[in-house]
C-alpha positions as CSV (number, residue, x, y, z in Angstrom):
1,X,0.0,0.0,0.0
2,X,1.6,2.7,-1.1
3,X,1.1,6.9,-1.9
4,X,-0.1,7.3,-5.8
5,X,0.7,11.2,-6.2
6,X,1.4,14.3,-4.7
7,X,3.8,15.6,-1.9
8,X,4.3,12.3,-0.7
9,X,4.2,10.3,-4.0
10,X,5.8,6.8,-3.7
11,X,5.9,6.5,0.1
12,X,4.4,3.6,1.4
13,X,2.0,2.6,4.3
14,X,2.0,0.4,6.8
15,X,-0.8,-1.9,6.4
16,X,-2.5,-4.1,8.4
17,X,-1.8,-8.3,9.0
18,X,-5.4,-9.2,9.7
19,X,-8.2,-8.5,7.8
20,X,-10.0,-5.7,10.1
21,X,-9.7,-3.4,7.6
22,X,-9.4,-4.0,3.4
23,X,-6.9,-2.4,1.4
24,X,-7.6,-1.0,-1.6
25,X,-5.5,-1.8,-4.6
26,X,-2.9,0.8,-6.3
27,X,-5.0,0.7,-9.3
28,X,-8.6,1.0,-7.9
29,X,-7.1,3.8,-5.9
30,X,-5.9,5.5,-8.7
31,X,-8.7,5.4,-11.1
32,X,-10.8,6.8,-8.0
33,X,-8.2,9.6,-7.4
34,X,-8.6,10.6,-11.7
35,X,-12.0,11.1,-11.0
36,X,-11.7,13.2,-7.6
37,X,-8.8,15.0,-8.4
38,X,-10.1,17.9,-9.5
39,X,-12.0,18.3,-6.1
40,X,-8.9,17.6,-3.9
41,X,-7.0,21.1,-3.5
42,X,-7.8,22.9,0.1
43,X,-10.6,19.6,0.6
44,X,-11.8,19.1,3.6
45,X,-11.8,15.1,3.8
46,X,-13.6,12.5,6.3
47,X,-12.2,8.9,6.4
48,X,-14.7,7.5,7.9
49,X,-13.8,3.3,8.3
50,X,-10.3,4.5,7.9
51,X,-8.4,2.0,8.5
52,X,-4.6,2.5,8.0
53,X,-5.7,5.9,6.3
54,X,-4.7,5.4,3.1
55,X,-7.7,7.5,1.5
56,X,-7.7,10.3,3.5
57,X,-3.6,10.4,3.5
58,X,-3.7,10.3,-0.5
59,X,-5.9,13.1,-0.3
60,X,-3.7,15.0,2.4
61,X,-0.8,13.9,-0.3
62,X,-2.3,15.4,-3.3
63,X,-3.4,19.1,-1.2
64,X,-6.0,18.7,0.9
65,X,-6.5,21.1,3.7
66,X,-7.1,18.6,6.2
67,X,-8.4,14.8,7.0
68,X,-10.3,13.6,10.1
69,X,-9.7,10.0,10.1
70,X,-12.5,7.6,11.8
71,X,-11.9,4.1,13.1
72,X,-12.7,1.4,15.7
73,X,-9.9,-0.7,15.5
74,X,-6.7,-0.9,17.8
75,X,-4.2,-2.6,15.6
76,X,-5.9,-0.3,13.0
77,X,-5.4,2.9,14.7
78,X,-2.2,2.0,15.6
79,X,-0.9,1.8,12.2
80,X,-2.9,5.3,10.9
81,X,-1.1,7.2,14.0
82,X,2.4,5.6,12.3
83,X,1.5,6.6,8.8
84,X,0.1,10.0,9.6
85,X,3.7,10.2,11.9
86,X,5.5,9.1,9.2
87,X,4.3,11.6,6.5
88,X,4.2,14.5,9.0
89,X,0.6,15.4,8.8
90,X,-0.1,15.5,12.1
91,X,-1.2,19.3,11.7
92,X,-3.4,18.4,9.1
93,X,-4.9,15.5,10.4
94,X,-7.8,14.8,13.3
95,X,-8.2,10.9,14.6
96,X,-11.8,10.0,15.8
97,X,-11.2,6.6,18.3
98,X,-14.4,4.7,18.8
99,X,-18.0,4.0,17.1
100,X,-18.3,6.8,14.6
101,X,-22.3,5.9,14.5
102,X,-22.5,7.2,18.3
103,X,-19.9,10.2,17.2
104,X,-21.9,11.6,14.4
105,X,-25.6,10.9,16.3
106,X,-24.0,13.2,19.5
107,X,-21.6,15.6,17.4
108,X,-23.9,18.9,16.8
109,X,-23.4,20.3,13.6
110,X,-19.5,20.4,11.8
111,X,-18.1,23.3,12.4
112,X,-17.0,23.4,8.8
113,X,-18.6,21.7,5.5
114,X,-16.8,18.5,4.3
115,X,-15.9,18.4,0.7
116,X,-14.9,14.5,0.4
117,X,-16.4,11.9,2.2
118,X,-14.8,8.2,1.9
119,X,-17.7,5.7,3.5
120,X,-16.1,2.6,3.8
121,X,-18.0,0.2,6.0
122,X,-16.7,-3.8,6.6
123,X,-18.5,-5.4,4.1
124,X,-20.4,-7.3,7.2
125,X,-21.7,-4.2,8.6
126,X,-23.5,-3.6,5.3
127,X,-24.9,-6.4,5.9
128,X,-25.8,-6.3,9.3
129,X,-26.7,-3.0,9.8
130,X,-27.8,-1.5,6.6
131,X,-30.3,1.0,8.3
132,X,-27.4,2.2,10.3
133,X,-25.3,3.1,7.5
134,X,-28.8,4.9,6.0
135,X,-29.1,7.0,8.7
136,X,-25.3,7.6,8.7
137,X,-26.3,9.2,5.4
138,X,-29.0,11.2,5.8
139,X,-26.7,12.6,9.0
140,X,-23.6,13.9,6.8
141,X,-25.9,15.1,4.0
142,X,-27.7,17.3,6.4
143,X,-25.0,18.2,8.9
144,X,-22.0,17.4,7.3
145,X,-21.4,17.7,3.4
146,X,-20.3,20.7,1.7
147,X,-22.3,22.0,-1.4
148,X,-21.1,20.5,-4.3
149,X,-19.2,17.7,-1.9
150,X,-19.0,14.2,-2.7
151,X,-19.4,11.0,-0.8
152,X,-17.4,7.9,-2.1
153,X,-18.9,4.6,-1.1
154,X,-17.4,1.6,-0.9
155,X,-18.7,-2.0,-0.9
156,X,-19.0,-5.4,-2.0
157,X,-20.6,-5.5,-5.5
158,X,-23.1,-7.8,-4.7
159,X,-24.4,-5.3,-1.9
160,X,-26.4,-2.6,-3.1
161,X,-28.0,0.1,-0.2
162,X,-29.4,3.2,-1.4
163,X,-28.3,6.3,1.0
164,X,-31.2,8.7,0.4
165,X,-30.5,11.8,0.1
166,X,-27.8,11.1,-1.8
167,X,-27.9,9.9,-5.1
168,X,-24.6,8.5,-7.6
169,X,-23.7,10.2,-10.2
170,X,-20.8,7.6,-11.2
171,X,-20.2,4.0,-10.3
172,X,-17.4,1.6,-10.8
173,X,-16.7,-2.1,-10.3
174,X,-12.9,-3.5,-9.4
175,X,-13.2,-7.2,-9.1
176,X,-15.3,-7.5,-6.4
177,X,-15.2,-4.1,-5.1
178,X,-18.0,-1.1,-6.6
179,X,-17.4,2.5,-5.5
180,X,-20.1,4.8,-6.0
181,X,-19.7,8.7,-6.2
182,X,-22.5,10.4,-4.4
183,X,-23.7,13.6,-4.2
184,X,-27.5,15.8,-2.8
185,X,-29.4,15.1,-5.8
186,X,-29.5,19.4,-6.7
187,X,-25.3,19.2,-6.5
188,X,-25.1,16.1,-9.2
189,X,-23.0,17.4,-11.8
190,X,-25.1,18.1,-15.4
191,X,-25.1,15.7,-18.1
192,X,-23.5,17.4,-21.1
């Protein structure tokens, strides 16, 4: 797992030994990053399911303002507080320990609109808890997401979950893997 572009092109990541978390591949990373580029520079960026980070450090890598990096697991967290160390973003960067369900039904409002959303649930908690990750949604549309932000979601291919409000406006399968670009449905870009 490595950095595609930017500052800290090349570098790579520590990733994790047991499969808590999924990392991505260099080239489904990269053909996501074409299509967000243009929406990277001075992005505020959630990694929600973070992980290791890798999403919200490319993004940190490539200009964004800052990242705030959400996820439950120890061995996990351990690793994203080495890579964020290790690339010297710890100004930029904001780590969010715990159930990020219970964090975003108790945080009030964002003090600042988010331009880039990664949701990246386990592929079991899709399954599990579908109406969890719903009203997950319907909680960063309202609160959270910037005008014209996006929201990249991430799941198995064979698991499809609507996330009203938002609606894709691009989708993309990788193996096994889809990752769906969402947006309010007044922000979806015009179809020329």
């Amino acid at each position: 797992m490595r950095i595609i572009a930017g500052e800290h092109r090349g570098r790579h990541l520590l990733a994790p030994v047991s499969d808590a978390t999924r990392p991505i591949t260099d080239r489904a990373k990269q053909s996501i990053f074409d299509i967000l580029s243009p929406t990277i520079e001075g992005a505020a960026v959630y990694d929600c399911f973070a992980g290791t980070g890798s999403m919200g450090l490319e993004c940190l890598s490539r200009g964004a303002k800052s990242a705030t990096f959400f996820e439950t697991d120890r061995s996990a967290l351990k690793l994203l507080k080495q890579n964020i160390k290790a690339l010297n973003v710890e100004r930029q960067s904001r780590i969010v320990p715990g159930d990020l369900f219970a964090w975003f039904d108790n945080e009030k409002r964002a003090t600042e609109r988010i331009d880039l959303i990664f949701l990246d649930p386990p592929y079991r908690l899709l399954r599990e808890k579908p109406e969890e990750l719903k009203k997950l949604a319907g909680i960063v549309a309202a609160r959270e997401l910037a005008e014209r932000g996006t929201v990249v979601f991430r799941h198995a291919v064979e698991d499809k979950l609507e996330l009203p409000p938002l609606a894709a406006y691009d989708q993309r399968e990788y193996g096994g893997m889809a990752v769906e670009f969402l947006m309010a449905p007044n922000d979806r870009p015009k179809e020329e």
